[in-house]
N, C-alpha and C positions, 0 to 999 in steps of 0.2 A: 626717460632715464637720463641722467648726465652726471657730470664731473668722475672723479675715480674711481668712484663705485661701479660705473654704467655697463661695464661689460660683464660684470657677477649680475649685473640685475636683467641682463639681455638673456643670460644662460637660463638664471632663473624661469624666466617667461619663455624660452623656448621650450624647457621641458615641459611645461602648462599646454603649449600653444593648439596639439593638438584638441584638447577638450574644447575646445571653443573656435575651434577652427570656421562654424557657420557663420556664428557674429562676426568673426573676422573680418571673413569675408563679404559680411553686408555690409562694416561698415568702411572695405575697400572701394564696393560698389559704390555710396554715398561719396565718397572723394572723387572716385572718375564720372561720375554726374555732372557734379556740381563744377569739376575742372572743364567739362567739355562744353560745359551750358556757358560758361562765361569767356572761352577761348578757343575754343572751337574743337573740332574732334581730331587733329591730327597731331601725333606728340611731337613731331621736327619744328612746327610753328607754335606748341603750346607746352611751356617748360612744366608748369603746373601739372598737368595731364601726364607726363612725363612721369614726372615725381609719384603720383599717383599711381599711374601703372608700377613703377619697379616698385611699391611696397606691396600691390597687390602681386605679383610675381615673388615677391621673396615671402610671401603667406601661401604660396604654392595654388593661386587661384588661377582657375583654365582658363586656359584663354575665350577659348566663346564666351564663358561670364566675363570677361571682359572687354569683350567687343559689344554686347550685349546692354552693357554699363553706360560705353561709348554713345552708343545712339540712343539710349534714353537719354543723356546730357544735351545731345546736339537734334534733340526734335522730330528723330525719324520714328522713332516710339514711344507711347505716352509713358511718361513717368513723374514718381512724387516733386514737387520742387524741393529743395534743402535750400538753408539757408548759414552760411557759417556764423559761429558766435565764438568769442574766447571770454573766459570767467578767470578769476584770479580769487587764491583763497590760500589759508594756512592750514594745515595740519596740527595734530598733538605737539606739544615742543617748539611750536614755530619755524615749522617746515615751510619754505613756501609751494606752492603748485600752482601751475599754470594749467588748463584745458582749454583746448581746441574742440568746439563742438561742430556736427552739424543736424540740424531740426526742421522738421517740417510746422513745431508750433513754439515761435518762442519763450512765450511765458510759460508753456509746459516743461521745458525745458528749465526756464532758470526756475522754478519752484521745484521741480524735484532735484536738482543739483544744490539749491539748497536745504533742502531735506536731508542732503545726503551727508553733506557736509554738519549740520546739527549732531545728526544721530553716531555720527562718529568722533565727535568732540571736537569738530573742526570751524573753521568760520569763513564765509565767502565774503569779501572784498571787494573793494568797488576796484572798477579799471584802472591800472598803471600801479596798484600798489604793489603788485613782486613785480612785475615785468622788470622794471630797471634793476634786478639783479640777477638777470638773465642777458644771453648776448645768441642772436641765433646763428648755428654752424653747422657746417656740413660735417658730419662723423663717421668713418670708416672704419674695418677692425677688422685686423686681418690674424686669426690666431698663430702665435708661437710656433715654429718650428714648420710652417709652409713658407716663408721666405727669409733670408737675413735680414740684419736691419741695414746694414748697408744698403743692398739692392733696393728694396722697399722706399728707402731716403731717396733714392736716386730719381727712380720713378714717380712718386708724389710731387716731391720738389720741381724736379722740371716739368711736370703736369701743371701748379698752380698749388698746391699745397702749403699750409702754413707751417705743417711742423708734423712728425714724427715721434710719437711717446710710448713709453711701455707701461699696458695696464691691466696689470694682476691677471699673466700669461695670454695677454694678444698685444698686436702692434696698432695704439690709435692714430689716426690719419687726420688731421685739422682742416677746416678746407673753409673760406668766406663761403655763405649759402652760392654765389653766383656762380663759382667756380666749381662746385660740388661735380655736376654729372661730367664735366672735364677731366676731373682726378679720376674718376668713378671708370670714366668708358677707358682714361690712359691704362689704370692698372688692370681691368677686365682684357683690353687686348693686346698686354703683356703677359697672360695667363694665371693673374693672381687671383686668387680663390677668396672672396670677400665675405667674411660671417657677418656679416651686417655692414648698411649703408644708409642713411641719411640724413635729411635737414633736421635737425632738432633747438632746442632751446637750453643752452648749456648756462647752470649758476656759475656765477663769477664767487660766489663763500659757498660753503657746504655746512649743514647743520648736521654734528655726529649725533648719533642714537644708540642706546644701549637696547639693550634686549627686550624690555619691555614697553622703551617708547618706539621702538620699531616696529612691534606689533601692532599699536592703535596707528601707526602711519600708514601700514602696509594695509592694514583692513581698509582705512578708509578709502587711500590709491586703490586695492582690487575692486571696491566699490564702483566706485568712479569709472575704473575701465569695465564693469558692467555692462554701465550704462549705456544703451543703447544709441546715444546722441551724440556719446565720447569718443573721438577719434585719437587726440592722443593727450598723455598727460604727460607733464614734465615735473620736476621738483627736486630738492636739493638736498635730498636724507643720504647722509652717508653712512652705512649700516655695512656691517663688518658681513665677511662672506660666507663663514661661519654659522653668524644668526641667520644669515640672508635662507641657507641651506634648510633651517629647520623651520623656519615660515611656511 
């Protein structure tokens, strides 16, 4: 999710989130694998792994499944290998979308992501065609009426923060990826209550949608985060919060 839509499109999937809360969580466990198998199993020396854990914690995954995760990464139990892959494609309307996968069988993966992408009127792209309109950031969101903006500026800023914004009732927190868990732990141990937190892929243009090309985006996006191999998707539909509601 990104640009000014992204926090109606976060609410949205959070009142989802429940129903799908197993995939979720496999494919948390797939990220702290694949984090720990390449950097090792401790999150103070491995930011990745790090990253990894707080999106599994903010999908409310126990922690033994995630230690659990942990040592299947770092070799002390056998587990599948994954491999990460990112695919770039359009949407209805010329949305673009970015995926981040991870797979245990490549080519199974890029043929059914292009499968998926066919059948919902979409087309997958070869490497670097959207990416350059995309810039990757660290993204915070702290809803309306738990902090001022004052206070909130204050704290981000002198954390490392690039900037403070208001987006359709929460406060967005800007952060370069590097500086993210910086901002992250400042305003956690100021007591700020964070609805969401992290690295994503933000479009530098937004493509608006009206109500009916929102629908073939949106089917093909919930496609897509199906997908068992999809970790996360990105893309640049601006879709009113309204329509967003009756999706």
């Amino acid at each position: 999710m990104a640009g000014h839509s992204a926090w109606k499109n976060i609410k949205h999937k959070k009142a989802a989130a429940d129903a799908k809360r197993g995939k979720i969580w496999s494919k948390c466990s797939r990220a702290i694998i694949v984090a720990a198998r390449n950097g090792g199993g401790d999150p103070k020396f491995n930011t990745t792994l790090r990253y990894a854990i707080e999106d599994a914690k903010s999908s409310n995954m126990p922690k033994d499944t995630i230690e659990k995760a942990i040592k299947k990464g770092t070799g002390e139990t056998e587990g599948v290998r994954y491999d990460p892959i990112r695919y770039e494609g359009y949407a209805p309307g010329g949305v673009a979308i970015i995926l981040d996968c991870l797979t245990d069988n490549l080519n199974r993966t890029a043929s059914e992501i292009r499968m998926i992408f066919d059948k919902h009127h979409g087309n997958l792209a070869k490497p670097g065609a959207v990416a350059f309109s995309f810039a990757s950031k660290g993204v915070l969101y702290v809803e309306a009426g738990k902090i001022s903006e004052d206070r909130l500026m204050e704290l981000a800023l002198d954390a490392g923060a690039e900037d403070v914004a208001d987006s359709d009732g929460a406060w967005q927190v800007t952060t370069e990826p590097a500086d993210f868990l910086k901002v992250k732990d400042a305003l956690t141990a100021a007591g700020v209550e964070l609805a969401s937190a992290e690295v994503t892929m933000q479009p530098l243009t937004m493509v608006q949608c009206d109500a009916a090309m929102a629908a073939k985006v949106m089917k093909l996006i919930d496609a897509l985060e199906d997908h068992d191999d999809v970790q996360k998707v990105f893309h640049n539909a601006d879709i009113a919060e309204e329509v967003m509601a009756k999706l």
